[in-house]
C-alpha positions, -999 to 999 in steps of 0.1 A, spaced: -706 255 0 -679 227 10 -662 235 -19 -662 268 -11 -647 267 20 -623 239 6 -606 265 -17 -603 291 10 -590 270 32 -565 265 3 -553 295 0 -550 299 30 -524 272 42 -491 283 38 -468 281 3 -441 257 5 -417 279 -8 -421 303 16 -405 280 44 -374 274 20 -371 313 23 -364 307 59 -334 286 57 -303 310 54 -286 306 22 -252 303 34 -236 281 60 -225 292 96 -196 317 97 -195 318 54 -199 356 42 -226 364 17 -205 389 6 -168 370 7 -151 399 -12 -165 429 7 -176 458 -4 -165 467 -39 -137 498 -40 -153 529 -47 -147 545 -83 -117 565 -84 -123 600 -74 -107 632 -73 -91 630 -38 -74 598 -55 -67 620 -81 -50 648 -65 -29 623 -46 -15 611 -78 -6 644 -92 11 654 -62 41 630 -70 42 646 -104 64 677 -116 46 705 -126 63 710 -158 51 678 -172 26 681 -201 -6 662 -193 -31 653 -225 -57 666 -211 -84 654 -238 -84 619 -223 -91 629 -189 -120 626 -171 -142 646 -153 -123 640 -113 -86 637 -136 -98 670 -147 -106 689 -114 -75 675 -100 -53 687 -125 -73 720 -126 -68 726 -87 -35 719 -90 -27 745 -117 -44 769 -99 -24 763 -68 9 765 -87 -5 801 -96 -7 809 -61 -46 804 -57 -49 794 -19 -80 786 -21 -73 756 -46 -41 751 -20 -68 751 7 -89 720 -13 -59 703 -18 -46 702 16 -81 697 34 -88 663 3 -55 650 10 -42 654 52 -81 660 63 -94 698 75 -68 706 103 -85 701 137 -96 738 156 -97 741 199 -127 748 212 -125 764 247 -149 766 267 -146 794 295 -167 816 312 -167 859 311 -135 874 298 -118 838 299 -121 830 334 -127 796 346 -166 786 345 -163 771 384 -169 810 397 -198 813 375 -216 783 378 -210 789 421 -227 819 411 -259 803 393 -260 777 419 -265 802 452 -292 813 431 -312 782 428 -305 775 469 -317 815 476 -348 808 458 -351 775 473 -347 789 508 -382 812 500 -400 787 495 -425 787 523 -435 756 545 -395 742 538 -384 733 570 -348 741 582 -332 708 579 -347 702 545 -331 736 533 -300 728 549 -300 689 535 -306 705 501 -280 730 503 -255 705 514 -270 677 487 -257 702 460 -224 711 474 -215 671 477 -228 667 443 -204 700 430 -177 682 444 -177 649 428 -185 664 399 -164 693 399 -132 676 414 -112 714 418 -137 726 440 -113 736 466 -124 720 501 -145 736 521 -159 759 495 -196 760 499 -221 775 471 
């Protein structure tokens, strides 16, 4: 039985190269990784980029190419044509999609202020039904949500309640 409980009792303590795991393998402030990330595989953006700075009339061999040389080249034959929608890749791969505003407005462009006023007399007038509210606390709730309009809603003219 001793002996028993002598092997468990082995297996059981820990390894001693499990604690040498714990030290960190390089020193304090020294990268693991001193040369960064490696540079991605040239691709086809890279590609168009390059054969932007070319002339179109110049022959390319195009039974070395590889796969991204070949969609480059490809798009940009078939933007010389007049293909926009190669144009359209080209562009968006090389100076990024162009940005698009977003307005935000409420009904038939006007301002969303008027319509969120609107909304907000509608929470107060069901507010105000409830029954066993007394006076003060509808008033005090009424005027809590027109001090919070206007800190939050700094062209709220003055004076304008909900």
């Amino acid at each position: 039985m001793a002996d028993i409980a002598a092997k468990q009792q082995k297996k059981r303590n820990m390894n001693p190269n499990s604690l040498a795991n714990l030290k960190p393998r390089y020193a304090k402030g020294e990268s693991g990784n001193p040369g960064g990330k490696p540079p991605k595989a040239v691709c086809i953006t890279s590609w168009l980029k390059e054969y932007a700075d070319r002339n179109s009339t110049i022959q390319i061999d195009s039974k070395n190419l590889t796969f991204a040389q070949a969609a480059a080249l490809s798009l940009w034959r078939n933007a010389a044509k007049g293909e926009v929608n190669s144009y359209n890749v080209i562009a968006d791969r090389i100076e990024g999609k162009a940005m698009q505003a977003i307005e935000l407005s409420g009904k038939d462009g006007a301002p969303l202020i008027p319509e969120i006023n609107i909304l907000l007399n509608k929470v107060i007038q069901v507010f105000l039904q409830i029954p066993g509210i007394s006076d003060e606390q509808k008033r005090l709730f009424a005027d809590g949500i027109n001090q919070q309009l206007k800190e939050v809603v700094p062209n709220l003219i003055e004076g304008e309640k909900v």
